[in-house]
N, C-alpha and C positions, 0 to 999 in steps of 0.2 A: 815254148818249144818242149816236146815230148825227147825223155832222153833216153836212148837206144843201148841195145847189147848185140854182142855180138850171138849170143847165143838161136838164133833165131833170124829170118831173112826179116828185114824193115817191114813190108809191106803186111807182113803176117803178125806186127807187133802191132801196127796203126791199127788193123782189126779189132785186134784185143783191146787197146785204148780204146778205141768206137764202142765196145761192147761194152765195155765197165761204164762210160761215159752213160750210153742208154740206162743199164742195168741200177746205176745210182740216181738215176732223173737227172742226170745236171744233161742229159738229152730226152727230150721228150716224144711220147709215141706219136708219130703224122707230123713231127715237124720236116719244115725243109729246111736242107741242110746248106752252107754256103758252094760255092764252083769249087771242081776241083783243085783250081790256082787258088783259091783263098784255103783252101783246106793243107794245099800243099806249101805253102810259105807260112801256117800257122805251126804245122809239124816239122817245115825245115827242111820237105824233104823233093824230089824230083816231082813233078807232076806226074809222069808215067809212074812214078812208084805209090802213088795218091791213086789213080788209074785204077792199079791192079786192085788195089786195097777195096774201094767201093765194087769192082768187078767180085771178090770175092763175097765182101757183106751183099752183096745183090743174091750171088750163088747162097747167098744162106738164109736169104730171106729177109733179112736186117733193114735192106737197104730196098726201094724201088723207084723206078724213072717214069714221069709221066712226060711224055713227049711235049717239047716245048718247055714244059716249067722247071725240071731238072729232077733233084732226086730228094727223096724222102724217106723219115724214117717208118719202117712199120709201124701200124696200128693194130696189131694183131697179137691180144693179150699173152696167146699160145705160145707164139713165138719166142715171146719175151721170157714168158717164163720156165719154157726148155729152154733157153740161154743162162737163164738164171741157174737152170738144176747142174748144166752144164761143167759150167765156173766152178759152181760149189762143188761139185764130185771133184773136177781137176785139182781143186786146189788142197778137198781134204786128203784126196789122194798123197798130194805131194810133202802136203805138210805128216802125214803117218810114216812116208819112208825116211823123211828127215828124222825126228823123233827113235825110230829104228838103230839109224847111225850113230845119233848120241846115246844109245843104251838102254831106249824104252823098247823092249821087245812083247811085252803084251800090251795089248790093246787096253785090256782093265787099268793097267799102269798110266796110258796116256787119257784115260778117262779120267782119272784119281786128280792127275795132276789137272786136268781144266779147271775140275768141281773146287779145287784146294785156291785155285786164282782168283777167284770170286771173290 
């Protein structure tokens, strides 16, 4: 069971799971995925919140339905890897305003310290 915050509505965290899930292979491109009830008692969470969550990954491309067989994930390198660039801007983004907060005000600075972790 995936474990939730409040910072953010459920349905738009399941996405984000969904997409890292793809993003690291532990979901593969063209597989198909299990019913929404097996997907929504793995995450714990309502069916219709399961729903909205593949209605969005579909809106994004992530996700599609072949009539009869259910749904799958894309196979469509592109896609996958604007997800990928995605992620990474979001999160370099977030992790430079953190770094800001605790006192690293230049960027040279937060460069110094990655190189120095090694």
């Amino acid at each position: 069971m995936v474990q939730f915050d409040n910072g953010a509505p459920i349905y738009l965290q399941i996405v984000q799971e969904m997409t890292l899930r793809i993003l690291s292979g532990t979901l593969q491109p063209g597989q198909k995925l299990p019913s929404v009830r097996e997907l929504a008692l793995e995450f714990g969470v309502n069916p219709n919140t399961m729903q909205r969550a593949m209605a969005q990954m579909e809106q994004e491309g992530l996700v599609y339905t072949k009539r009869t067989s259910g749904r799958f994930l894309t196979d469509q390198p592109e896609i996958i890897k604007q997800k990928r660039e995605d992620f990474a801007q979001a999160e370099t983004k977030r992790y430079l305003a953190y770094m800001q907060k605790i006192g690293f005000t230049d960027t040279t600075q937060i460069i110094a310290y990655l190189q120095n972790m090694q």
